[in-house]
BAMAR-804441 format. One record per residue (C-alpha): x, y, z; residue in three letters; residue number from 1; chain. Coordinates in nm, 3 decimals, padded with zeros to 5 digits. Last residue first. Layout:
east/north/up/aa/i/ch
X/Y/Z/Ala/NUM/A .
...
***
This chain:
east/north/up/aa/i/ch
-00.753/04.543/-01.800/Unk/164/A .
-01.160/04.569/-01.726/Unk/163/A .
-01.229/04.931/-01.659/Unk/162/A .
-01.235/05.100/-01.333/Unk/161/A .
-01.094/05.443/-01.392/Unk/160/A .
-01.404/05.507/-01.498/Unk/159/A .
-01.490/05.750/-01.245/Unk/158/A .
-01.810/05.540/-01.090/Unk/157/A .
-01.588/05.286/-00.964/Unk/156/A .
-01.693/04.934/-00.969/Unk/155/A .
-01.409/04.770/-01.179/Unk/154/A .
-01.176/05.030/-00.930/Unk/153/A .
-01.306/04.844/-00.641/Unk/152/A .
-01.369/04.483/-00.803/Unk/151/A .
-00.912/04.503/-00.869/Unk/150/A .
-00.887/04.628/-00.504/Unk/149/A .
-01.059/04.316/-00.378/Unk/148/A .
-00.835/04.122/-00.576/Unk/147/A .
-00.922/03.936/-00.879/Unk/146/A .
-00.637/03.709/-00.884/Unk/145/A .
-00.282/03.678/-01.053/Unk/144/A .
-00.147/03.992/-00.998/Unk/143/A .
-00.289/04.023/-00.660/Unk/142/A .
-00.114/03.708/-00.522/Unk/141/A .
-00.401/03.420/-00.481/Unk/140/A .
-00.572/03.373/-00.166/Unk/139/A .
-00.917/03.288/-00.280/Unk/138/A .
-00.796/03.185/-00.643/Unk/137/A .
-00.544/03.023/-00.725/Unk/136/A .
-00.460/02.816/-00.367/Unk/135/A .
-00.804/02.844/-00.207/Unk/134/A .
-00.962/02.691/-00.581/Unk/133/A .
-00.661/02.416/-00.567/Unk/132/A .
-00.698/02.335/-00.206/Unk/131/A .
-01.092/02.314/-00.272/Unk/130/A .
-01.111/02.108/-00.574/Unk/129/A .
-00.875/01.874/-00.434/Unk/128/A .
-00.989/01.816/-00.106/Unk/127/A .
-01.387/01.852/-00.255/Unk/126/A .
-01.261/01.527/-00.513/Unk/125/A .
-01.105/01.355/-00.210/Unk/124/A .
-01.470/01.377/-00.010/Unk/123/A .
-01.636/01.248/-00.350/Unk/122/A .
-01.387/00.946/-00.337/Unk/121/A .
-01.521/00.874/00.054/Unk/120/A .
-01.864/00.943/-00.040/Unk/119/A .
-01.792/00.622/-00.332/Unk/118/A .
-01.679/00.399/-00.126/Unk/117/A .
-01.986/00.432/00.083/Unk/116/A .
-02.195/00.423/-00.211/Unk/115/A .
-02.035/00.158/-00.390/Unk/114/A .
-01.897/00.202/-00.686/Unk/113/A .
-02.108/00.133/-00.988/Unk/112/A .
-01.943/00.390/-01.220/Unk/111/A .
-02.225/00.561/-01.389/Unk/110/A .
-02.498/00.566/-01.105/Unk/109/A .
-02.229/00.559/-00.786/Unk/108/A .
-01.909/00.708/-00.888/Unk/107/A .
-02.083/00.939/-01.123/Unk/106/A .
-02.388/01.056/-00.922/Unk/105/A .
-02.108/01.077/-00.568/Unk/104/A .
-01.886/01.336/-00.802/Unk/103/A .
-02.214/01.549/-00.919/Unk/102/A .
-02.261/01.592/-00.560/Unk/101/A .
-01.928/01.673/-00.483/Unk/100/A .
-01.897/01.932/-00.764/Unk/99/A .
-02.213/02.115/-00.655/Unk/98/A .
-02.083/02.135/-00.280/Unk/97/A .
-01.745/02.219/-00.393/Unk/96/A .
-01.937/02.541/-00.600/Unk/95/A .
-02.082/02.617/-00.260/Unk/94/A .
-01.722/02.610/-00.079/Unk/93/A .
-01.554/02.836/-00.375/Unk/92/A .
-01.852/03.102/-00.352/Unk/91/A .
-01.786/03.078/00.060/Unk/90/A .
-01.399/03.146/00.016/Unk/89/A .
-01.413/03.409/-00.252/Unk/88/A .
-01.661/03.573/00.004/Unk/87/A .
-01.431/03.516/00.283/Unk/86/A .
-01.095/03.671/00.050/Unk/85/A .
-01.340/03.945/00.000/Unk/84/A .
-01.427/04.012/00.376/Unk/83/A .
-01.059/04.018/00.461/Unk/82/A .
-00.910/04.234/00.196/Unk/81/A .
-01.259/04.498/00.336/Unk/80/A .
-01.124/04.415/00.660/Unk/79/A .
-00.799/04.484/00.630/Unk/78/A .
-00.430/04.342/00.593/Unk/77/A .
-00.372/04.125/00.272/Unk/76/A .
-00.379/03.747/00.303/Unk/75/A .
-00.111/03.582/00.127/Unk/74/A .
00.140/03.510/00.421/Unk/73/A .
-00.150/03.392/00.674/Unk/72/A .
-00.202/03.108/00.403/Unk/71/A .
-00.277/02.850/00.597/Unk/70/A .
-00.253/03.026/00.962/Unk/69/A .
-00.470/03.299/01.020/Unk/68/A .
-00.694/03.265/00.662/Unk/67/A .
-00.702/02.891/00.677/Unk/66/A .
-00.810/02.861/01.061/Unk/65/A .
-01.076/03.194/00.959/Unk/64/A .
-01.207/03.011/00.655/Unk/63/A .
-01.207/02.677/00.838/Unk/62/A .
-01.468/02.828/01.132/Unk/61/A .
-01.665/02.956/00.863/Unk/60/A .
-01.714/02.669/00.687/Unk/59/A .
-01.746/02.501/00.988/Unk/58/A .
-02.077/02.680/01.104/Unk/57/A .
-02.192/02.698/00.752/Unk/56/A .
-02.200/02.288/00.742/Unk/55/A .
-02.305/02.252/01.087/Unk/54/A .
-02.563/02.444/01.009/Unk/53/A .
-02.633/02.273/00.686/Unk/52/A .
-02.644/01.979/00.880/Unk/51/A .
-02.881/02.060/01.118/Unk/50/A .
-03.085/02.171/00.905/Unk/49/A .
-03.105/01.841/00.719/Unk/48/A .
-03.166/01.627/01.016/Unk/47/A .
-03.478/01.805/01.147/Unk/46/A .
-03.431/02.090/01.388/Unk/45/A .
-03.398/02.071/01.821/Unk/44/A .
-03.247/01.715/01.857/Unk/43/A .
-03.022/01.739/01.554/Unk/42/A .
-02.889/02.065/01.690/Unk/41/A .
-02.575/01.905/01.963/Unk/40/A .
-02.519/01.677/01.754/Unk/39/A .
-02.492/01.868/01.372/Unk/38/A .
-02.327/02.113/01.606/Unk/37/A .
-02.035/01.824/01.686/Unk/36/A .
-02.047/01.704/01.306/Unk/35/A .
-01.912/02.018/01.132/Unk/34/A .
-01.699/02.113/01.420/Unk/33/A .
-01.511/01.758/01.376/Unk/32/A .
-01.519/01.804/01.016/Unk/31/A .
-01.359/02.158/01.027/Unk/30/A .
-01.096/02.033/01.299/Unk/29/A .
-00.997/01.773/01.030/Unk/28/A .
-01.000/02.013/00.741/Unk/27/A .
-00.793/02.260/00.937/Unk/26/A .
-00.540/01.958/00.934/Unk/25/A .
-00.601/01.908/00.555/Unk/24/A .
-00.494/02.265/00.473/Unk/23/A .
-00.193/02.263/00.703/Unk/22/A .
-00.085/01.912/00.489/Unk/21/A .
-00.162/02.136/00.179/Unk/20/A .
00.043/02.444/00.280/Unk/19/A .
00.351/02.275/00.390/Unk/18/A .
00.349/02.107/00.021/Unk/17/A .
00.286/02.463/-00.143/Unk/16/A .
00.604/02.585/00.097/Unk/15/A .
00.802/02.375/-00.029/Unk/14/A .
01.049/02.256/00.298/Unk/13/A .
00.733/01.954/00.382/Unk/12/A .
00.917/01.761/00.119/Unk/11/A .
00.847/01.655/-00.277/Unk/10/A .
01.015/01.994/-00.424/Unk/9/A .
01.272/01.950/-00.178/Unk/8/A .
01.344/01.599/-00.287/Unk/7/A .
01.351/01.684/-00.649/Unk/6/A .
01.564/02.040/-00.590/Unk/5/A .
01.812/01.794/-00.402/Unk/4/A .
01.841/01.494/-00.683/Unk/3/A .
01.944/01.812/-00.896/Unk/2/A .
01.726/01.972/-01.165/Unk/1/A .
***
């Protein structure tokens, strides 16, 4: 590998780097949706509906931002594609959720970081859980992931469907 291939490989020209730094910018916007409905609905519904609502609300919000722009490339054309790669997307967001929490229990109960500290370690934890779980498996290539097409024929009544 030349000193070039190193540097590109470490630059905004790979396209997985590019990727990631779009990734976190969506992130931003999503935390800034995420806390302005948590505002504007804390007055209406107690505390912890309004932030799951603000929680679903940017969820959403990022899964369209990284599905038109993110990884615009990898997403296949249709709603049905569309509508997969989403539920992908949510099943990968709830199983961050579970991660994170267990995260904040060992940096704060086992580790004896503090809290604060600690919520900002569980937050890199979801960055890199999510990225990778977007990048293998929610918009993954169709040989490598369980496409939408792959669950159709699985779920076909003619048999053509079986596990390969």
């Amino acid at each position: 590998m030349s000193v070039l291939d190193s540097v590109r490989e470490r630059s905004l020209f790979d396209p997985q780097n590019k990727r990631l730094v779009k990734y976190l910018l969506v992130g931003v916007v999503g935390i800034a949706i995420n806390q302005a409905v948590f505002e504007l609905t804390i007055g209406s519904v107690p505390y912890v509906i309004a932030g799951l609502f603000g929680s679903a609300v940017s969820i959403f919000a990022n899964y369209i931002m990284n599905d038109s722009w993110t990884w615009r490339e990898n997403g296949a054309a249709g709603f049905g594609q569309w509508l997969w790669r989403g539920v992908k997307y949510g099943a990968t967001r709830v199983v961050g959720v579970g991660i994170g929490l267990v995260s904040l229990f060992v940096f704060v109960d086992l580790l004896a970081i503090d809290p604060s500290l600690s919520n900002i370690l569980r937050i890199g934890v979801g960055v890199v859980w999510g990225f990778g779980a977007s990048e293998k498996w929610v918009w993954a290539s169709e040989d490598s992931s369980l496409s939408f097409e792959k669950v159709k024929r699985m779920l076909s009544p003619s048999g053509e469907g079986k596990r390969e």
